[in-house]
N, C-alpha and C positions, 0 to 999 in steps of 0.2 A: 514577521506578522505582528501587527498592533493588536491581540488578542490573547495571543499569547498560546495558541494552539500547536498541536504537532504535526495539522496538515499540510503545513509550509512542507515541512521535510518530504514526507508524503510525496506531494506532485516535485518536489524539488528530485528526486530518485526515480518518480514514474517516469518524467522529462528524460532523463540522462539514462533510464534504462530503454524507452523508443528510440532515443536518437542513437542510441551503440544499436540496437537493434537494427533503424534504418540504414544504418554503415555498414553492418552485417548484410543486408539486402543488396544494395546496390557495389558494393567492394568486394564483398566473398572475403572477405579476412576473416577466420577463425580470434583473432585480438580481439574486434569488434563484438562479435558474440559471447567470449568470455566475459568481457566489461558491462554488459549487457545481462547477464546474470548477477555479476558480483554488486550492480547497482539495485535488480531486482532481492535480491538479499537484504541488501541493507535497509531500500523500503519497508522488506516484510518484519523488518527487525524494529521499524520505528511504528509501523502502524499496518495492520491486518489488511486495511483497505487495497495495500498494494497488491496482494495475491490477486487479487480481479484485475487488473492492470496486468499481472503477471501471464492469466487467461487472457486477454489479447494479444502480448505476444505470442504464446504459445498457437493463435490463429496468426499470425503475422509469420511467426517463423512455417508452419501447417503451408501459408501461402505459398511462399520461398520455396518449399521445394515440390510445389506445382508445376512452378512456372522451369524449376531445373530440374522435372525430372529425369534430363538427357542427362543429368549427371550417374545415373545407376545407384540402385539398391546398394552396393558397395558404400558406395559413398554418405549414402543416407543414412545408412546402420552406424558408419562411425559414427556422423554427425549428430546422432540419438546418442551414442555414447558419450564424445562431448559434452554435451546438456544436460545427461544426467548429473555430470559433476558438479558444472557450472548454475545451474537450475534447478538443481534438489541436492547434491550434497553439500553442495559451497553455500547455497542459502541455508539450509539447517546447520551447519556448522557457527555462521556468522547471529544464525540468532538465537543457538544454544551460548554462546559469549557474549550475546547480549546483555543475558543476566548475572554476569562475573562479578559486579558491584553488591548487584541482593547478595548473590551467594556467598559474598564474601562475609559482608555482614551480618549474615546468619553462622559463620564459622564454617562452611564446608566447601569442601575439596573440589575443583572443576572438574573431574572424572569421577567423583566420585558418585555411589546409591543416592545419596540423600539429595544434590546437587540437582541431578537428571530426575527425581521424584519431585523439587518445589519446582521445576522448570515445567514438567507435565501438567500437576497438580494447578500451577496460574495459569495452563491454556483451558485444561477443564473450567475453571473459577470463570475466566474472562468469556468463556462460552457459552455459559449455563446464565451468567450475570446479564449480559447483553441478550440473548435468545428471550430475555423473561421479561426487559424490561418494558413497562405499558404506562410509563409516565408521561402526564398531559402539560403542556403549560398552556395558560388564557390567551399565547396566540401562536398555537400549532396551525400548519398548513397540509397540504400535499405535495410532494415533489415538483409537479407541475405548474403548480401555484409562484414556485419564484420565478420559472423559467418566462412566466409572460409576466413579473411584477407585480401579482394580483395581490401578494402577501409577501412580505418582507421578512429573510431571517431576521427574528427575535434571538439576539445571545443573551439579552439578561434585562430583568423588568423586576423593579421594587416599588412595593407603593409607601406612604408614609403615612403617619396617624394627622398631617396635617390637611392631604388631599392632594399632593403633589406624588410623584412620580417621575423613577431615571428611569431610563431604557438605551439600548445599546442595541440597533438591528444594521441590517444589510438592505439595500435597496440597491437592485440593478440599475443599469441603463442598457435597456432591453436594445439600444444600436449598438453600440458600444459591448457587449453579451454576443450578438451573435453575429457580426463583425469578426470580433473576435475569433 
């Protein structure tokens, strides 16, 4: 990314966590869906955003065994067992070791009380900080504003005591968008 942001990684993980998902669908390999969480993990470990991304597959895999449900309750129950491993503990494990570097730098132990308290204590922080925020800048839009090109993301706008001004936005090509 020329921006220098962490949503690169983001869709780089949602990518490779649908596409093991869709190999899951169409191949029935148990690999596939393992890889498939361990990608969803590491999304969730770079950026929160992936957890919704996470909620579609969890409607993708929901699909999946619509379409088998010839396969039997047997098989379904393991296959919830599976995922829980793969889908909630393997991801909670991968971005409790996310924070191995803070914690380190703070002096505490990877199992330890204090470790698992600043690891809480920044999801609280990061929750409470985002939920609150109501900061405007002189050229916010609506969502649906970029999707037709009406308003262009603004990343960053200074003006100067001489009467000029930088700017750095995003401007679709609304063929080229939904093409896409």
């Amino acid at each position: 990314t020329r921006i220098a942001t962490i949503d690169t990684y983001a869709v780089f993980f949602i990518l490779l966590m649908y596409l093991f998902m869709y190999l899951f669908f169409t191949e029935h390999r148990l690999r596939d869906l393992a890889l498939s969480g361990l990608f969803f993990g590491l999304g969730a470990a770079s950026k929160w955003t992936c957890l919704y991304a996470g909620a579609g597959l969890a409607l993708v895999w929901a699909w999946y065994w619509v379409k088998n449900a010839r396969l039997g309750p047997k098989a379904f129950l393991k296959n919830c067992g599976f995922c829980l491993v793969f889908f909630v503990l393997l991801p909670c494990c991968i971005y409790y070791l996310a924070y191995l570097p803070y914690g380190r730098a703070c002096g505490y132990r990877l199992f330890s009380a204090e470790y698992l308290k600043m690891v809480l204590d920044n999801q609280s922080y990061m929750f409470h900080y985002h939920s609150g925020v109501v900061a405007t800048h002189p050229y916010s839009s609506r969502w649906y504003q970029w999707l037709i090109d009406e308003r262009p993301i603004l990343y960053y706008l200074q003006y100067y005591s001489d009467g000029t001004r930088s700017s750095f936005g995003a401007f679709l090509n609304p063929v080229l968008c939904w093409a896409g």
